[in-house]
Every structure is written in C-alpha cells, then in structure tokens.
LUMDREN-788719 format. One record per residue (C-alpha): residue number from 0; residue in one letter; chain; y, x, z negated. Coordinates in steps of 0.2 Angstrom, whole numbers, plus 5000, padded with zeros to 4 digits. Example, Ala and Ser with C-alpha at 12.3 -4.5 7.8 and 13.67 -1.06 7.14 Angstrom:
BEGIN
<0,"a","A",<4978,5062,4961>>,
<1,"s","A",<4995,5068,4964>>,
//
This chain:
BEGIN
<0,"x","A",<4647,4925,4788>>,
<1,"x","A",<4659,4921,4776>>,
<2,"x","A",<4674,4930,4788>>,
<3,"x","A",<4671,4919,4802>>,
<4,"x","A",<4670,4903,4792>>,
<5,"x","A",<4688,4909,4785>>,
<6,"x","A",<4695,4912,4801>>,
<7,"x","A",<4688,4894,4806>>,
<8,"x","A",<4696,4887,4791>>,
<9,"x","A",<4712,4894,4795>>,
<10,"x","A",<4713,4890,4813>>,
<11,"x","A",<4706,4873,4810>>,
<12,"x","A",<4721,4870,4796>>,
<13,"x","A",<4733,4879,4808>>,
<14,"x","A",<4742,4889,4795>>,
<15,"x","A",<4759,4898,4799>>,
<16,"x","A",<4758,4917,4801>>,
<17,"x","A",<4775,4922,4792>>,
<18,"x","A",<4784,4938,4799>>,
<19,"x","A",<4780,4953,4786>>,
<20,"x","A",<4795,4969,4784>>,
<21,"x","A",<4794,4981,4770>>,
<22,"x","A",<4807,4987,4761>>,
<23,"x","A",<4801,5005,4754>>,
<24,"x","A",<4810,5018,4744>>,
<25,"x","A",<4808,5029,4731>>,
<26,"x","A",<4806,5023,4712>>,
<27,"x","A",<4825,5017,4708>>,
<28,"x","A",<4833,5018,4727>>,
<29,"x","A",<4838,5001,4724>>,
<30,"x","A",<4824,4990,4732>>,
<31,"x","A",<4825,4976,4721>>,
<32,"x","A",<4842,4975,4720>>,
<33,"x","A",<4844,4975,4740>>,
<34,"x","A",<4830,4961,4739>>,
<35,"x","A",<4840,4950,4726>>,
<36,"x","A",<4856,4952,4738>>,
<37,"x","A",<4845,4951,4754>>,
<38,"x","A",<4835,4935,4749>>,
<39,"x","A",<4851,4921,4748>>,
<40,"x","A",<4857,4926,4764>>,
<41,"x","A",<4840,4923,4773>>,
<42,"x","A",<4838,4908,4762>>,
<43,"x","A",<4855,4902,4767>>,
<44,"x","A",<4847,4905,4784>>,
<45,"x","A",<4833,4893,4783>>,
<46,"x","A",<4820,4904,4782>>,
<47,"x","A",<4806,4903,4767>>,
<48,"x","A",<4805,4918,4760>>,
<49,"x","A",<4791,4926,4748>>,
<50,"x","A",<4791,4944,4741>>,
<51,"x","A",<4775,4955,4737>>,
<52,"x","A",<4779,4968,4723>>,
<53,"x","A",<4769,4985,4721>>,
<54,"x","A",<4774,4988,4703>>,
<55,"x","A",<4762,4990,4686>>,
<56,"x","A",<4760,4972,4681>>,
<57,"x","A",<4766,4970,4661>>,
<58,"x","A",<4757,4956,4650>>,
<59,"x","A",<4769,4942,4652>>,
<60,"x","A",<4770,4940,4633>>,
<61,"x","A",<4761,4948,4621>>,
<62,"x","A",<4750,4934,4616>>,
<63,"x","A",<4744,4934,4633>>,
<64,"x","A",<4741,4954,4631>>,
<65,"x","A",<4732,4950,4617>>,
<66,"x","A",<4720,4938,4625>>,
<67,"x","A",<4717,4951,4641>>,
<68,"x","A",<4714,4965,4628>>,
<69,"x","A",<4702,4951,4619>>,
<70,"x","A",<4693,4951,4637>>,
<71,"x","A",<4697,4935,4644>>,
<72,"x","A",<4696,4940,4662>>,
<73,"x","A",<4709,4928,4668>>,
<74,"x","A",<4725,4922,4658>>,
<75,"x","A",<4736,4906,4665>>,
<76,"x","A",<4754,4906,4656>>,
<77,"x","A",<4763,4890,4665>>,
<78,"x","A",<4779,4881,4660>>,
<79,"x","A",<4790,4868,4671>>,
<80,"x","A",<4782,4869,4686>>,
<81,"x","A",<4778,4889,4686>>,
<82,"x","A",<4764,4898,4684>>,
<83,"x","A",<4756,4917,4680>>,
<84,"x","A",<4740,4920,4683>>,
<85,"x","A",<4733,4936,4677>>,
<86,"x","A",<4715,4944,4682>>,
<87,"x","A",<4711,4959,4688>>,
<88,"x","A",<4702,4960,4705>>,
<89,"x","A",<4701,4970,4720>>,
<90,"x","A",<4714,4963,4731>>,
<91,"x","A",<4729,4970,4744>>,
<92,"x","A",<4742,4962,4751>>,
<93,"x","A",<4733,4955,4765>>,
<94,"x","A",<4724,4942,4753>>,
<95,"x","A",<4742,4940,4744>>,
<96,"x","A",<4749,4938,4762>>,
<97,"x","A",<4736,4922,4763>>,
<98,"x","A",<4742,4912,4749>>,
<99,"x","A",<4758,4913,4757>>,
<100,"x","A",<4752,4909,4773>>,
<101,"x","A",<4746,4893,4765>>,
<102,"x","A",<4763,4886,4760>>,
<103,"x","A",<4770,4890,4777>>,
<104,"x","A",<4782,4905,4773>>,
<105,"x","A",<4791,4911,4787>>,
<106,"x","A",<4794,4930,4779>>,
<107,"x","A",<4785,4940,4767>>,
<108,"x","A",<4795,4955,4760>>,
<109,"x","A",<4785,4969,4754>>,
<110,"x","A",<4793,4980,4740>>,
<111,"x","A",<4786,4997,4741>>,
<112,"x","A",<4772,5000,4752>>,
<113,"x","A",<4780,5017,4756>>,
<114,"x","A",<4764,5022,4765>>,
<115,"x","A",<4757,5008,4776>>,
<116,"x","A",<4760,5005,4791>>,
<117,"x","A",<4770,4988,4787>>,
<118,"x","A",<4785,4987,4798>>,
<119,"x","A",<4800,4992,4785>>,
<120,"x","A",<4816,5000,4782>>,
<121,"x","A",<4817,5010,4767>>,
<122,"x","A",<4832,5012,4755>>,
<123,"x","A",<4841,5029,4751>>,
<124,"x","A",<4851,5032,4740>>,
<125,"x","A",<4862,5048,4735>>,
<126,"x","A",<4859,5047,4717>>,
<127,"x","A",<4840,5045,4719>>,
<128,"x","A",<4836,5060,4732>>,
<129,"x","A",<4843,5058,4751>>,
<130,"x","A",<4822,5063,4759>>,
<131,"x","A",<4815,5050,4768>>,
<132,"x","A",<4799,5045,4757>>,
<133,"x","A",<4792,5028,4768>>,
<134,"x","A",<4781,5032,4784>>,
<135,"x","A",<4789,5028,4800>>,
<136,"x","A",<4804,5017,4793>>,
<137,"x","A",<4812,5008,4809>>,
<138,"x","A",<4830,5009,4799>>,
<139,"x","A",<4839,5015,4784>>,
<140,"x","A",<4848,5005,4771>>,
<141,"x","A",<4860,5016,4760>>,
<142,"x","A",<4873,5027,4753>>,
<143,"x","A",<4866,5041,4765>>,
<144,"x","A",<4876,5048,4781>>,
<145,"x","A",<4865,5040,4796>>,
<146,"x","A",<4861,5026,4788>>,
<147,"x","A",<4859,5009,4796>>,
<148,"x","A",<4863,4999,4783>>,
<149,"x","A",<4876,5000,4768>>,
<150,"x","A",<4869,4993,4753>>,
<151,"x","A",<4881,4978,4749>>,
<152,"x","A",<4880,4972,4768>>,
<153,"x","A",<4867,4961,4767>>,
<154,"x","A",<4871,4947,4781>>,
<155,"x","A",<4871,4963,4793>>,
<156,"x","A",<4854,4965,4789>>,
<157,"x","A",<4848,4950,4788>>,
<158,"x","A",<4856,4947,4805>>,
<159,"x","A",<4846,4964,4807>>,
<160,"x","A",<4831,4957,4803>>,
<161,"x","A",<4832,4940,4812>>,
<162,"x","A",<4834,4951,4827>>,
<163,"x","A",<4818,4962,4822>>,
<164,"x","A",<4806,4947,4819>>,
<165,"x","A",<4808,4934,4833>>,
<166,"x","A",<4795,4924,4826>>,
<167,"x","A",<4807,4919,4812>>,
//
C-alpha cells in the first residue's frame, strides 16, 4: 500500500528522473579527483548535477561524534544554508536517487558502486593496479593503454557522457 501511494505521489507532482552514470574504480584510482574536474564542465553545460559517494561516513566534528556515540539517533550540524544530517538507516542509492529527484537534477554521479549494474565507466590508473575491478564498465578513464578517457580530458568526457544519456 504504501509503494503505490509513493508512485501516485510522485506522478502526481511530476518529478524529473535525472540520468544516473557511475564512476567506479579501485580505492585511490582517482574517482574523486576525475569528479571534481568532471563536474565544472557539465555544470558550465547547464546540467544540475548531484553525486552519491559510497565511502565510510566520518563524524562531521567530534562533538557531533560525541553525541552519536551518546545515542542520539539522528544529529543535524547546519551553517549558512548547509546541512548534515546524520542517522543510521537502511537505505540505498535508490532512496538517495529520490531526494535528488525532488529538486529536479538532471544527473546523478555514483562514486563507487563497482558491483551494480548502474551504467558506469571506471577509472584505471597505472599506479593503482591496471585490472579492471567495475562490472560491465561501458568505457575506461585513465593512464592505461586502451583507455577511452585520459584523466585531465574532462570536456571529452563530459561530451562523452552528453552523448551517453540523451535525457540530459
């Protein structure tokens, strides 16, 4: 019951889908750092874009560490017009996917999410270990022969992407 009144909900308020691509790799390929480059370009674009990080989530002070450790189940730390909420919940990126949803973001990046079947391309890096870790990648940004993607070329992908996710 409570599914198909969500579904109603959201058709009724007509919310925008945005377009999801992972961006997988092993721990220290260079995800983030391909992100911060990637995201400015898209922006530059017009698009809205969110990300989804799979990391460990460390207390955002330790005050607020303190109070989780006190058993507060939720904590709220906000200043000018940001917010972290903390709580721990069973959740996965389909619920994250739905707050951005709601303030009609046109792409979602996922950081990580090597296993799912997301659509993603998945950064390789010498340094790091040249096997593919990311199921079914549809390209390669790297440092790698074969790669589709140098690392410091992000307009290529973004113009990659663009290309990928016509809904954008």
């Amino acid at each position: 019951m409570y599914i198909e009144a969500k579904e109603a909900l959201g058709a009724e308020l007509n919310f925008k889908h945005p377009s999801v691509l992972a961006v997988s790799g092993a721990k220290g390929s260079g995800k983030t750092t391909l992100l911060a480059a990637l995201i400015p370009v898209l922006k530059s674009r017009g698009l809205k874009v969110g990300v989804i990080r799979q990391a460990d989530l460390p207390a955002a002070d330790p005050d607020t560490a303190r109070l989780r450790s006190a058993g507060a189940e939720g904590v709220a730390v906000f200043s000018a017009g940001q917010y972290l909420l903390t709580e721990e919940f069973r959740l996965n990126e389909q619920d994250l996917l739905a707050l951005f949803e709601r303030h009609s973001y046109d792409l979602v990046l996922l950081e990580g999410f090597n296993d799912s079947g997301w659509p993603k391309i998945e950064v390789i890096r010498k340094a790091v270990g040249t096997e593919s870790v990311a199921f079914q990648p549809l390209a390669v940004a790297g440092d790698v022969p074969g790669a589709d993607f140098s690392l410091d070329e992000p307009a290529a992908l973004a113009d990659w992407i663009e290309n990928q996710l016509p809904a954008l």
